[in-house]
py3Dmol code that shows the C-alpha trace and the ligand (Angstrom):
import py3Dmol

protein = """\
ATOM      1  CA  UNK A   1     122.873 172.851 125.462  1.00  0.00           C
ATOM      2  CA  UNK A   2     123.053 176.381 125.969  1.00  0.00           C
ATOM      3  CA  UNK A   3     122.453 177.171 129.563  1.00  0.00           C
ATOM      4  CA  UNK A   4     125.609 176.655 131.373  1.00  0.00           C
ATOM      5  CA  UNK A   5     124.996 173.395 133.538  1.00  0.00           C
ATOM      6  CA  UNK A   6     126.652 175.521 136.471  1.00  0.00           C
ATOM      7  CA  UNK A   7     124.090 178.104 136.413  1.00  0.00           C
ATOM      8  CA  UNK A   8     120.007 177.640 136.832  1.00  0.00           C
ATOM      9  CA  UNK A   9     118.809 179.374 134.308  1.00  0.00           C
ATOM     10  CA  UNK A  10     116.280 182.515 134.320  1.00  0.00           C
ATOM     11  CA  UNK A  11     113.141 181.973 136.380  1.00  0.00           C
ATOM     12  CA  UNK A  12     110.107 181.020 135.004  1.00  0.00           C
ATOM     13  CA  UNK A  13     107.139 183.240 135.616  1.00  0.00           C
ATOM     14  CA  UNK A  14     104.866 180.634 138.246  1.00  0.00           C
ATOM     15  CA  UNK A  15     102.098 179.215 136.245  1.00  0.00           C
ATOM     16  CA  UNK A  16      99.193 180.159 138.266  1.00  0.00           C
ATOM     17  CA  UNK A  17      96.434 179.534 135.680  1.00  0.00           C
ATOM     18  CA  UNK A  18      93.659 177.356 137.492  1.00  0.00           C
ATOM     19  CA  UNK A  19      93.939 174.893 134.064  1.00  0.00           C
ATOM     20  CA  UNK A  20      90.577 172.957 135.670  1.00  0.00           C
ATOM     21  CA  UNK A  21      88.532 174.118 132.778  1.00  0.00           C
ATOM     22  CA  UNK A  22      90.272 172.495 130.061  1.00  0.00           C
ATOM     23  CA  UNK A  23      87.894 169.274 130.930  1.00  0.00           C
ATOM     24  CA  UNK A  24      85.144 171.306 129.956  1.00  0.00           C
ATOM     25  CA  UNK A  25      85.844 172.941 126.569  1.00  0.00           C
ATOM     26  CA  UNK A  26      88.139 173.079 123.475  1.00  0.00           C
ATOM     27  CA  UNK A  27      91.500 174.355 124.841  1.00  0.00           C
ATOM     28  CA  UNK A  28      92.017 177.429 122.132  1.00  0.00           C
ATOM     29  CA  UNK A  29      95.475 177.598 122.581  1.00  0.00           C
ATOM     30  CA  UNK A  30      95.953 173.169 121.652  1.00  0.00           C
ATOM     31  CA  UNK A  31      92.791 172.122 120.465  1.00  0.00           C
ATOM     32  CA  UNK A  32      92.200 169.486 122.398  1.00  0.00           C
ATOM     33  CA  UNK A  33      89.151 168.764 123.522  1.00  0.00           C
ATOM     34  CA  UNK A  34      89.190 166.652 126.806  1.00  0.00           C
ATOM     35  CA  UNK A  35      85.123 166.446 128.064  1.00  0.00           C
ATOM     36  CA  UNK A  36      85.032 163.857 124.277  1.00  0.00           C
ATOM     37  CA  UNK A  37      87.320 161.520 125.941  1.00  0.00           C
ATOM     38  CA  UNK A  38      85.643 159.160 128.409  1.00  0.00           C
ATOM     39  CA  UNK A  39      87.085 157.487 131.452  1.00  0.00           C
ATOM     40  CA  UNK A  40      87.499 153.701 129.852  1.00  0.00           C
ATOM     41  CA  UNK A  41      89.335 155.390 126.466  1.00  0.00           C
ATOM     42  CA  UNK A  42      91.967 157.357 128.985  1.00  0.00           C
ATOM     43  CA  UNK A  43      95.297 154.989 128.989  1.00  0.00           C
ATOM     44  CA  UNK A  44      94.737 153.969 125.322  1.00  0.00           C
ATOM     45  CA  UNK A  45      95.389 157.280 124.438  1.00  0.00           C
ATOM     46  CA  UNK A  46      97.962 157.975 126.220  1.00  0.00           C
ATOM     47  CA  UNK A  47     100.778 156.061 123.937  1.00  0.00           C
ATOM     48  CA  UNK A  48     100.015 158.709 121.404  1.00  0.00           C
ATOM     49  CA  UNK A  49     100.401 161.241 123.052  1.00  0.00           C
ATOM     50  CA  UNK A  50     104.005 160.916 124.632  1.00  0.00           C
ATOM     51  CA  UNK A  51     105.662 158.736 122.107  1.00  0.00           C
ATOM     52  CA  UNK A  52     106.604 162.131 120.192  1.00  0.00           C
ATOM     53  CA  UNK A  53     108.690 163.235 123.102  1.00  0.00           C
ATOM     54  CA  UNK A  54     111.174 160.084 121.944  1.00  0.00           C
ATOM     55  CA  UNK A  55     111.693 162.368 118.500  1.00  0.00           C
ATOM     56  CA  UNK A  56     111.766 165.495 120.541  1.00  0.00           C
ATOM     57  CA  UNK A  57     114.022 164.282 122.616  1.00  0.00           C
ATOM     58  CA  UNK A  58     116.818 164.199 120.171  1.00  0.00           C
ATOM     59  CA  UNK A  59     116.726 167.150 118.666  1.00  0.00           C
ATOM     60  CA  UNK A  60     120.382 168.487 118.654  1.00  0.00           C
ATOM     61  CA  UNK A  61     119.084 171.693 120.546  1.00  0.00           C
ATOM     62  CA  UNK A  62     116.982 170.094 122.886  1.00  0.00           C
ATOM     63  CA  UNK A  63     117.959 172.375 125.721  1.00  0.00           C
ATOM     64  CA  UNK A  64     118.072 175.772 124.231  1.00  0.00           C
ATOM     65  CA  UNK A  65     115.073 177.889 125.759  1.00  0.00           C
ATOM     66  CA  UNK A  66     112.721 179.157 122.428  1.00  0.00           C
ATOM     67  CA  UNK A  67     113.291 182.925 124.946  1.00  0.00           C
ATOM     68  CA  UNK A  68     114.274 183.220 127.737  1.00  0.00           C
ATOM     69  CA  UNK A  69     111.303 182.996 129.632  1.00  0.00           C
ATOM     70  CA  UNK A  70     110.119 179.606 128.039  1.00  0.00           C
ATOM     71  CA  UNK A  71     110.944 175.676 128.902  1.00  0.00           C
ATOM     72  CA  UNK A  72     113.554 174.462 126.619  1.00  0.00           C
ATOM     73  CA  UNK A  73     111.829 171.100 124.706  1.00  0.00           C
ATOM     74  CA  UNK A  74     114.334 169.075 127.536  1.00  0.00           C
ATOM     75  CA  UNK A  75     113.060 171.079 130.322  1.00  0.00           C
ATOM     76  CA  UNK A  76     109.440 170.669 128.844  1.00  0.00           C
ATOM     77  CA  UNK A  77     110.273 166.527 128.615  1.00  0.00           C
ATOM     78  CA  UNK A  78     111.015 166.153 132.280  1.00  0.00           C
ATOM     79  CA  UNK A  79     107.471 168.221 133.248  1.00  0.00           C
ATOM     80  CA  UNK A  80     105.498 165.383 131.021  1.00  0.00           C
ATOM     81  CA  UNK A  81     107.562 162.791 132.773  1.00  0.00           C
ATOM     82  CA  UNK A  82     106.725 163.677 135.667  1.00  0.00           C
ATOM     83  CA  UNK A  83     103.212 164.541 134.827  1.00  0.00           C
ATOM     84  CA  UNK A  84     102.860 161.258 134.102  1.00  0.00           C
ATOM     85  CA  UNK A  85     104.401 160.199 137.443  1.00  0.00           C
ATOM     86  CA  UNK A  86     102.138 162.418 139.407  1.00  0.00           C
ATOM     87  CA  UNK A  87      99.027 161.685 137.756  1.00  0.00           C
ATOM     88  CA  UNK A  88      99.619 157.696 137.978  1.00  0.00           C
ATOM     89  CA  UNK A  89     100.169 158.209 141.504  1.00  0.00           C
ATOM     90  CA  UNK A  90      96.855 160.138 141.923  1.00  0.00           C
ATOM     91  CA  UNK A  91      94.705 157.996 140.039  1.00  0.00           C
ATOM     92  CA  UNK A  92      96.101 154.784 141.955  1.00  0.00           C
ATOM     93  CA  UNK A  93      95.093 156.717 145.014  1.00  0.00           C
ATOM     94  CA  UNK A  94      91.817 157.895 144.235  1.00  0.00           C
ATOM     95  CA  UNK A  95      91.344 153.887 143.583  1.00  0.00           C
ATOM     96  CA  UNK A  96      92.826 152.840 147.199  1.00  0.00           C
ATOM     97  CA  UNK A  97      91.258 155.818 149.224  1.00  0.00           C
ATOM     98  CA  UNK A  98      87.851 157.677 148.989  1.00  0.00           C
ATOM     99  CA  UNK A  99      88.219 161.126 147.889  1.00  0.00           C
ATOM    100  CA  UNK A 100      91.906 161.325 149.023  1.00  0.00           C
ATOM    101  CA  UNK A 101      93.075 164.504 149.136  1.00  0.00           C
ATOM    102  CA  UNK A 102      95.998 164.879 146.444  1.00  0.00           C
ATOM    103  CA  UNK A 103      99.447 166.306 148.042  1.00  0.00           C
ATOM    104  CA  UNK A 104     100.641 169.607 146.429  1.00  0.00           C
ATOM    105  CA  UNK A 105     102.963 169.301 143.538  1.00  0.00           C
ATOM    106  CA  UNK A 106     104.170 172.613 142.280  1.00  0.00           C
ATOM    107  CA  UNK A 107     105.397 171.745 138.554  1.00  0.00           C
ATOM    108  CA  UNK A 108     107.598 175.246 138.794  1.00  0.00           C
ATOM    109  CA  UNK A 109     109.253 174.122 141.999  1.00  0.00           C
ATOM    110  CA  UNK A 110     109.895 170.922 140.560  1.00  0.00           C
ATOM    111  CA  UNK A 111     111.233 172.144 137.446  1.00  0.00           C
ATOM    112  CA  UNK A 112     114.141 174.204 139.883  1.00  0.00           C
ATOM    113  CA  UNK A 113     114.771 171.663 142.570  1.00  0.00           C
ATOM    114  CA  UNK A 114     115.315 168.744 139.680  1.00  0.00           C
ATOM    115  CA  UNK A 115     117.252 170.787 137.440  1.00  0.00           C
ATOM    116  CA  UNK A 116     115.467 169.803 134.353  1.00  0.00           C
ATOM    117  CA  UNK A 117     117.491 172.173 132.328  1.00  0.00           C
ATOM    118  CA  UNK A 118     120.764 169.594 133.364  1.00  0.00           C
ATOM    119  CA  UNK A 119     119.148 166.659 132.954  1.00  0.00           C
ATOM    120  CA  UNK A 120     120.488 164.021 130.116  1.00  0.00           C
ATOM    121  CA  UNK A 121     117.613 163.932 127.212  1.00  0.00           C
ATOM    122  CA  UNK A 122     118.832 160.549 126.681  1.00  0.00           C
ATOM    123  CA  UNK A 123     118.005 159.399 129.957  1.00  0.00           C
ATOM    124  CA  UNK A 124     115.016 161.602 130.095  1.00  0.00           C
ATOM    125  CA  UNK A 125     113.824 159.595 126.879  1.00  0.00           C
ATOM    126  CA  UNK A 126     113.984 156.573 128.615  1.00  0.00           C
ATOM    127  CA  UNK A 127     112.616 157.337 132.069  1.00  0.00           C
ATOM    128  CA  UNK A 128     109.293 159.553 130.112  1.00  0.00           C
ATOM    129  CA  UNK A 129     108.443 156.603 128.580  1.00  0.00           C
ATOM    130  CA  UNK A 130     108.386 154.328 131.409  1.00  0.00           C
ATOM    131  CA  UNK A 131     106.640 157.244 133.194  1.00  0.00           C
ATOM    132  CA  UNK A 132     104.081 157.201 130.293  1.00  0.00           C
ATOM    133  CA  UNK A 133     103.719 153.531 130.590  1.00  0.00           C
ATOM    134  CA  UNK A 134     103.153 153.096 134.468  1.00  0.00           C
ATOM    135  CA  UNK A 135     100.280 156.132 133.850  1.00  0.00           C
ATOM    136  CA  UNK A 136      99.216 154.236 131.409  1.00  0.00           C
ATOM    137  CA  UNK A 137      98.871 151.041 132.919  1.00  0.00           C
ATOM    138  CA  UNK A 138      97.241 153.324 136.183  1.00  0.00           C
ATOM    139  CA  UNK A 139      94.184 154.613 134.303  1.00  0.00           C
ATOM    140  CA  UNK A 140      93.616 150.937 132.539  1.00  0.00           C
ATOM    141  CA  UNK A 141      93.722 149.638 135.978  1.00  0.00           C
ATOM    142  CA  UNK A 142      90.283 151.476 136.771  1.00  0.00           C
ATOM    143  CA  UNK A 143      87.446 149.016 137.157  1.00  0.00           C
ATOM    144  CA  UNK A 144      83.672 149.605 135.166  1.00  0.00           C
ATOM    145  CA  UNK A 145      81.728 151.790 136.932  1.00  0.00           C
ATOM    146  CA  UNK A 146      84.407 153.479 139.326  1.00  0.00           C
ATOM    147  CA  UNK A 147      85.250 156.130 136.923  1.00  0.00           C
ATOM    148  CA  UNK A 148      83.168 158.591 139.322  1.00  0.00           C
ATOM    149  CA  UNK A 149      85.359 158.333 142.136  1.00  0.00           C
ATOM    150  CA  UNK A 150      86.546 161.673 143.842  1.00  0.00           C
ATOM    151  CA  UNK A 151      89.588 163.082 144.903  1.00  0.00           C
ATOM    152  CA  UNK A 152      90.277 166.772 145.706  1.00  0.00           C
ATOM    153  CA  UNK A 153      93.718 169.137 145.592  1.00  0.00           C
ATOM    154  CA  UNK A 154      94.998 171.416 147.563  1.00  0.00           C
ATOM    155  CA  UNK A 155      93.229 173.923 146.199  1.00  0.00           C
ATOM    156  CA  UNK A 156      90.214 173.035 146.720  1.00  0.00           C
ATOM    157  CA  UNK A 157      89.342 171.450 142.882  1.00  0.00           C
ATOM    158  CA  UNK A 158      87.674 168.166 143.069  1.00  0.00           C
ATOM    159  CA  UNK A 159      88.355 165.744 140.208  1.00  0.00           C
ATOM    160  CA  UNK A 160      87.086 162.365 139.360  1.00  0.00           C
ATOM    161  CA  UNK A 161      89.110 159.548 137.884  1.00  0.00           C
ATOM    162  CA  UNK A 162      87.306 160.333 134.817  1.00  0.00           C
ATOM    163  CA  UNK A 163      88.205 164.131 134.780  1.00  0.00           C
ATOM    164  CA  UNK A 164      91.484 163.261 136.244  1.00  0.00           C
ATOM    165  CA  UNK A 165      92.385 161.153 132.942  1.00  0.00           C
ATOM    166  CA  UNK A 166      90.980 164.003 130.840  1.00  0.00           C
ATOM    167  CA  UNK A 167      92.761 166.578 132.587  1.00  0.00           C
ATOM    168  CA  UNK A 168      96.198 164.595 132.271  1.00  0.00           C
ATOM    169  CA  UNK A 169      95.576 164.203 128.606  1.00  0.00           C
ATOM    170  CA  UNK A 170      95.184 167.639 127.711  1.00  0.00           C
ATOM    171  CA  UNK A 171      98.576 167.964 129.256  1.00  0.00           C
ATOM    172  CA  UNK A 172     100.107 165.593 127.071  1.00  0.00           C
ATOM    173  CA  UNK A 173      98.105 167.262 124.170  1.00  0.00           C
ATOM    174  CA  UNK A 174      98.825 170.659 124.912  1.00  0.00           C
ATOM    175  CA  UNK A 175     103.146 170.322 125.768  1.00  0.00           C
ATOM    176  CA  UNK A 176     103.661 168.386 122.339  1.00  0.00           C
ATOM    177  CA  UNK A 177     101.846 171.608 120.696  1.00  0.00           C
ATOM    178  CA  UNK A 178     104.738 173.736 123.405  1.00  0.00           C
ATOM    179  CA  UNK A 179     107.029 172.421 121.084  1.00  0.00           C
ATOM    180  CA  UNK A 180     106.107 172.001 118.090  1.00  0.00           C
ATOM    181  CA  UNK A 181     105.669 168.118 118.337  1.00  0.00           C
TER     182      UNK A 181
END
"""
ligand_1 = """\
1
ZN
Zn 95.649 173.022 125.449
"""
view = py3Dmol.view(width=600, height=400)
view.addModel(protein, "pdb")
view.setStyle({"model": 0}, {"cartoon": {"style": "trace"}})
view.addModel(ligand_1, "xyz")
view.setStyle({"model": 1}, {"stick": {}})
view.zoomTo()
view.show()
C-alpha cells in the first residue's frame, strides 16, 4: 500500500459518462460486446468474469494508484463488489415491483465514504466473490419470458432485466481490462 491509510487519497475526477450505450455496441475501449449476450445467458457468465479479481487481488501492489488520478486494482475490486451488490439488488427489484424506480448510487461517492483505498484485499477477495455469487444467483433467478421487465434510474434511463444483465456485464468486462486482468 502506498496511500497512507490516514489520508484519502487524491480525488477522482466524477465519472459522468452516461455508459447506457455500451448495451448497444462494441465498447472500443474493452471490447465487449453486450447487445450478443441475451437475458437467460446473463448469470452464467458472470463467474468468468469476476473470478480474475481473486488473482488481482493479491498482487503485492494491489493498492498503489497506476497515477494519481486512477483506482488502484484494490480500489477498482471494491467498485466490482459492489457492482455486483447493486445490480443484484436491482434486478431482484425489477422482479418484485413493476418498473421500480432504481435509488441513486453514485460509484464515486461510494468509493470516498467506504474508503476502498483502506480496505483489506484479503477480505475484499472474499466478500467480491460472494457479491459475484448472490448477482449471480439474482439474474438466474429471472423466470422465461420476464426478461422484458422495466425499471428506470434516476436519471431518467430505463433498463430491462435483459439490458440490466448486459449492462452489468460490460462492467465486469471492462474493470478486468482497468487492470490488466
Ligand atoms: Zn468497455
Amino acid at each position: 500500500m502506498t496511500i497512507d491509510p490516514g489520508e484519502l487519497p487524491p480525488d477522482i475526477a466524477p465519472d459522468t459518462k452516461d455508459w447506457t450505450w455500451t448495451v448497444h455496441q462494441t465498447c472500443p475501449e474493452c471490447g465487449f460486446t453486450a447487445a450478443e449476450i441475451d437475458g437467460p445467458s446473463v448469470a452464467d457468465r458472470v463467474p468468468a468474469l469476476t473470478e480474475p479479481w481473486q488473482t488481482v487481488l493479491l498482487r503485492p501492489d494491489v493498492g498503489t494508484r497506476p497515477r494519481p488520478s486512477t483506482w488502484s486494482p484494490l480500489e477498482y475490486a471494491c467498485h466490482v463488489r459492489d457492482v455486483c451488490r447493486v445490480f443484484a439488488g436491482r434486478a431482484r427489484l425489477m422482479l418484485e415491483r413493476d418498473a421500480p424506480e432504481f435509488a441513486n448510487w453514485d460509484q464515486d461517492e461510494a468509493a470516498v465514504a467506504g474508503r476502498y483505498h483502506e480496505q483489506d484485499p484479503a477480505r475484499v477477495r472474499l466478500e467480491l466473490a460472494a457479491a459475484a455469487d448472490e448477482a449471480q444467483q439474482a439474474f438466474a433467478a429471472v423466470p422465461a419470458g420476464q426478461w422484458g421487465r422495466r425499471g428506470i434510474r434516476g436519471n431518467g434511463a430505463e433498463f430491462t432485466l435483459e439490458s440490466l444483465g448486459q449492462y452489468f456485464l460490460h462492467d465486469l468486462a471492462h474493470h478486468l481490462v482497468d487492470v490488466g486482468a
